[in-house]
N, C-alpha and C positions, 0 to 999 in steps of 0.2 A: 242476892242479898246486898250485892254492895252497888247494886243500882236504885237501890231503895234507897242506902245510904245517901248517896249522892242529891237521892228527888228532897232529902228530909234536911240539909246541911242547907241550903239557902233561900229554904222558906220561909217568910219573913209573918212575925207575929200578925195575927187578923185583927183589923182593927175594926171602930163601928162604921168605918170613912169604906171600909174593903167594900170594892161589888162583889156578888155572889160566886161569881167565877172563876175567884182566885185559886180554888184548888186545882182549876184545869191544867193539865197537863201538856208536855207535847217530847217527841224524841230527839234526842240530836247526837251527831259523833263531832268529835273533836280530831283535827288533824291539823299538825304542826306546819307551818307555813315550809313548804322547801328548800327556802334561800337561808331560814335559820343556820346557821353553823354550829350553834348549841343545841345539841338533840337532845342534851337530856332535862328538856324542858317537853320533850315528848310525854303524851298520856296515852293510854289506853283508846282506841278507837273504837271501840264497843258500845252501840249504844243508849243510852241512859234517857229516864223520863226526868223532865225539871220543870218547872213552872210556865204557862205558855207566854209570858210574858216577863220573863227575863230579861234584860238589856243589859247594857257592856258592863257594869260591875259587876249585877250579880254574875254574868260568866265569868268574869275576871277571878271571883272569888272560887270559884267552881275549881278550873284549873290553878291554883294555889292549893287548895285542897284535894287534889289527886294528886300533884306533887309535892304532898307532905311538906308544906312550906303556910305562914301563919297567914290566919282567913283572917281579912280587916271586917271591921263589922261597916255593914253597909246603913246609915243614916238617911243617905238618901239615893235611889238608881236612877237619878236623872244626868242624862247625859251632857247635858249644858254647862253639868259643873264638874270640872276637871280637877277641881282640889284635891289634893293629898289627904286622904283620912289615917296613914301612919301612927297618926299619933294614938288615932283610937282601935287599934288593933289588940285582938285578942289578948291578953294578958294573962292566962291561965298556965297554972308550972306545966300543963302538959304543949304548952307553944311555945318555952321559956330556950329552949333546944334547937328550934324552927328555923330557917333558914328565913329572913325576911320574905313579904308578899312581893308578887311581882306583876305593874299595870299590864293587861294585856288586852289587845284591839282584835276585832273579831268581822269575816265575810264570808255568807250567808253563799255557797255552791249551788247554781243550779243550773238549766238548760241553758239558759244565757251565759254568755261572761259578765262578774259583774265585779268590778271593783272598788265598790264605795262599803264605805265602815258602817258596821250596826249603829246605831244612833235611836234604835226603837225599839220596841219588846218583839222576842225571835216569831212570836203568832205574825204581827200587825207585817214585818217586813219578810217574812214566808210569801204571804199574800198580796202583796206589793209586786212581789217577783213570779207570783205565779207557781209558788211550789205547791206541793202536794201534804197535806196534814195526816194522810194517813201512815206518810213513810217517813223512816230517820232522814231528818235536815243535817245535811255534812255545813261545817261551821270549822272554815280556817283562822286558826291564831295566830298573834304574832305579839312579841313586847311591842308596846306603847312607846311612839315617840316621845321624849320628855318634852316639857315646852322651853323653847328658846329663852337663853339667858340675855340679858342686856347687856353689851359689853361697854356702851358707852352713850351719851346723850347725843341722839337725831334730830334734825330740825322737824319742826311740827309743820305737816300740812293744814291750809285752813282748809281744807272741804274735805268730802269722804270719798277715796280712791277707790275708783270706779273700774279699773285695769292693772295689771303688770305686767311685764315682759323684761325678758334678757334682752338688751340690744349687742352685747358684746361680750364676751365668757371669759374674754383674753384679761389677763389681768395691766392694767386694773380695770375691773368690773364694772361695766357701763349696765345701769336700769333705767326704764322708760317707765313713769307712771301717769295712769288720766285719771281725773278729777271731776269732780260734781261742781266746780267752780269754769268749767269749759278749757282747762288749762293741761297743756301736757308739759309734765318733767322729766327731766333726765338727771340721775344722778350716778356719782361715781364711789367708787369703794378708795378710802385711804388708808393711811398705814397703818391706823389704829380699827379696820376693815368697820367702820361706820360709815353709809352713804351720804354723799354732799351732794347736795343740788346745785350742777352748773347750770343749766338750762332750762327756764322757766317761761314756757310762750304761752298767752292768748290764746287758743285756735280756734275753739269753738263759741258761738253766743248762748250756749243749752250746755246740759254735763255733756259729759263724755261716758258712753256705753260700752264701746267696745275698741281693742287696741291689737298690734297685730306690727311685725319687724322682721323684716328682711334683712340679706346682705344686698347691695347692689353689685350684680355681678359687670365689674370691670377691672381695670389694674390698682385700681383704686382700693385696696381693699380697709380702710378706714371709710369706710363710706357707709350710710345704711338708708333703708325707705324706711318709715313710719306710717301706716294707717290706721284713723280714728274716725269714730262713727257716734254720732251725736244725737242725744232727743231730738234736737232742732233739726232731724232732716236732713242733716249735712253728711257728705264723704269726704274727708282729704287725706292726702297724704305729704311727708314732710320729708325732707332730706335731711339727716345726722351725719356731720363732719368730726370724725374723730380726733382729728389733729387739730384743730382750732375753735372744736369746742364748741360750734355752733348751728342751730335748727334753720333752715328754711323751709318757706313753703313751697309745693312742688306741683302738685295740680289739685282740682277740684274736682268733684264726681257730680253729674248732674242729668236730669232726667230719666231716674230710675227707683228713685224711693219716695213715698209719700206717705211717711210714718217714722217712725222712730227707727234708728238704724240697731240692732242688736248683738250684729255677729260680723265677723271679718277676717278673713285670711289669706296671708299671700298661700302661692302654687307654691310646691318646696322645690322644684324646679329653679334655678338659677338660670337658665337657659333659657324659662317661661316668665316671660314678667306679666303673667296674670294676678288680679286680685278677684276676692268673689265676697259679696256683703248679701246677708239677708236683712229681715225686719219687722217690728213688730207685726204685721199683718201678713208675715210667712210669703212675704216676694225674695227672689233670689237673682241677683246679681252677679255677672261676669264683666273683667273688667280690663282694657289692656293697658296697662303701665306707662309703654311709653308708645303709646299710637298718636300720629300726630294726624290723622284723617280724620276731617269734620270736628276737628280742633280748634280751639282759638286761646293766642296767650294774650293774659291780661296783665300788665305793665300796670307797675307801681311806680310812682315819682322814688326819686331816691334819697328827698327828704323827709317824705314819708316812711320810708319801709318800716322803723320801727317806733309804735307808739308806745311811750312809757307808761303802765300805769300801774294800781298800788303795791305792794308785797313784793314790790322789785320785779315784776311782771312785766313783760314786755307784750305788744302784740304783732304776730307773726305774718306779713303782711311782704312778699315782694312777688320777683316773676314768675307766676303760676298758669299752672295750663288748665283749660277744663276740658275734661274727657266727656266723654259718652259712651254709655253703655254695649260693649258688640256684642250680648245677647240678656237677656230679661226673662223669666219665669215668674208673670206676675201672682200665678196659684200654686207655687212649690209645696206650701202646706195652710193648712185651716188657721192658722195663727204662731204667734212667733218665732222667728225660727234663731234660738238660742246658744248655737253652735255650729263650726264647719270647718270639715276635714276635708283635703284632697285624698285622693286614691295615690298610694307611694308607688310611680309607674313613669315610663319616661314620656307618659304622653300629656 
C-alpha cells in the first residue's frame, strides 16, 4: 500500500502534449549517500514503482515526501533549471507543521562505477549505463550543493574559458585559466578571497582546449610547468614563477599531433617529467619534459620577448625548446580522445 502511495504522490497531471507512455512505470530503492552524517535524512530502502521517467526533482520530491517534510510542486522537471520553487510549495494546513523541502542530487548504481548526477529521466540514464529494467535500480542520494554566492566583483574574461586548474593550494591561491581568445591566465586569491588576474599571456594563435600543471620538481619549490593544447595544433608548455609573478615560455611540442589537441596530463610522478597529450582524431602522445636529445632551443631577441597587445595581454615569447615526441600511438582510439589519466604507480 504504501508503494502505491509513493507511485500516485508524483505523478504529474496528463496533459494533451503527454505521450502515451507516461503511465509506465519502473522500480527503484533509495539509499542515503554514506559520507552523509545526518542519517536521519535516511528512507526506507524498499523498493517502489515511480514513473519511468522521473528526473532529479521529481525524485527530489519523492524523498521529501517519505520524510514527512513539504513536497514543492514541481512546474517544471527540467534539470537546466536549478531555481528555487520554495515559494510554490505545498500550502496546505496539513504541510503547515512540515519541516521545509530539502534539494537533493541523485546516482544511478550499477555494474560500473559511476559518478556523474542524474540529469535525465531514471528509464533514459538506466539504459545509458547499461542497467537492467526488469530489476529495482538502487539510486544514491545526497543534499544538493547550493549555488555559489558572489562575494565580491571579478574581472570579466573577454572569451569563454576553455580550462581550469589549481596551480597552487598554498594560500594565496594561485589558478591557471585558458581561453577561447588563445590566452592563458593566472590568477590569485586576495583578502577579500576574489581572484585577480596577474598574468595574462598570448600563447596560442587558436583557443585553447586543454590545460594541465604540475610542480617542478627542484628546490625551487615556487616554481610550476603549465601545459596547453590548442585548436591550432600546437603543444607547449610554460614556466610559472611564484615569487615574481611571472609566465615564460618553456618548450614547444612538435611532430606529433595533426588535429586539434584535446587532452593533456602531466605523470603525477615528480620524479617523472613525462607529459602525455592526445587529439581530436584519438593519436596519443608521450612526451619528455626535459629531454634535450634531438632538441633544438630557439632564441628570442630580448627586445622582443614581450609583445604588448590589447586587454593588457601580453605575448609569451622568449627561450624555448622544442621537444619531440619519444613515443607516438597514432590509432589509440577511432576518435577523440577527451581525457587522460596515469596509472598512480611508481613507474
Amino acid at each position: 500500500m504504501q508503494t502505491k502511495m509513493q507511485t500516485t504522490v508524483y505523478k504529474k497531471k496528463k496533459t494533451d502534449d503527454d505521450d502515451d507512455d507516461e503511465g509506465e512505470e519502473i522500480r527503484v530503492s533509495f539509499v542515503l549517500d554514506s559520507s552523509i552524517e545526518d542519517r536521519s535524512l535516511e528512507v526506507p530502502s524498499e523498493p517502489i514503482a515511480i514513473p519511468s521517467q522521473t528526473r532529479r526533482k521529481g525524485l527530489s520530491a519523492i524523498i521529501n515526501h517519505l520524510l514527512d517534510r513539504k513536497v514543492e510542486k514541481i512546474k517544471n522537471d527540467d534539470d537546466d533549471d536549478d531555481s528555487s520553487d520554495s515559494d510554490d510549495s505545498d500550502d496546505s494546513d496539513d504541510d503547515e507543521d512540515k519541516l521545509d523541502s530539502i534539494p537533493f542530487d541523485f546516482i544511478l548504481v550499477g555494474e560500473k562505477d559511476n559518478n556523474k548526477l542524474l540529469r535525465t529521466g531514471i528509464e533514459t540514464a538506466a539504459r545509458r549505463y547499461g542497467l537492467s529494467l526488469e530489476e529495482s535500480i538502487e539510486i544514491v542520494y545526497f543534499p544538493a550543493q547550493e549555488a555559489p554566492t558572489v562575494s565580491g566583483e571579478g574581472e570579466p574574461i573577454p572569451d569563454w574559458i576553455s580550462a581550469i586548474q589549481i596551480v597552487s593550494s598554498q594560500q594565496p591561491v594561485v589558478v591557471a585559466t585558458a581561453g577561447y581568445d588563445g590566452s592563458l591566465r593566472l590568477h590569485c586569491s586576495n583578502n577579500t578571497n576574489v581572484l585577480e588576474t596577474i598574468v595574462c599571456n598570448k600563447v596560442h594563435d587558436g583557443p585553447i582546449k586543454c590545460l594541465a600543471t604540475t610542480t617542478i620538481a627542484s628546490n625551487d619549490d615556487s616554481s610550476y610547468l603549465l601545459a596547453t593544447g590548442s585548436l591550432d595544433q600546437s603543444l607547449m608548455t610554460h614556466r610559472y614563477y611564484n615569487d615574481s609573478k611571472t609566465l615564460q615560455g618553456h618548450a614547444k611540442y612538435v611532430n606529433g599531433h595533426t588535429s586539434t589537441i584535446t587532452s593533456v596530463n602531466f605523470s603525477p610522478q615528480q620524479q617523472n617529467s613525462s607529459l602525455m597529450s592526445g587529439d581530436w582524431n584519438g593519436s596519443l602522445c608521450v612526451w619528455n619534459t626535459t629531454s634535450t636529445e634531438n632538441n633544438e632551443v630557439e632564441e628570442v631577441p630580448a627586445n622582443k620577448k614581450r609583445k604588448a597587445l590589447k586587454n593588457g595581454e601580453s605575448k609569451s615569447s622568449s627561450t624555448t625548446t622544442t621537444i619531440h615526441p619519444s613515443s607516438k600511438i597514432s590509432d589509440a582510439h577511432s576518435s577523440q580522445i577527451s581525457g587522460i589519466a596515469w596509472m598512480n604507480n611508481n613507474n
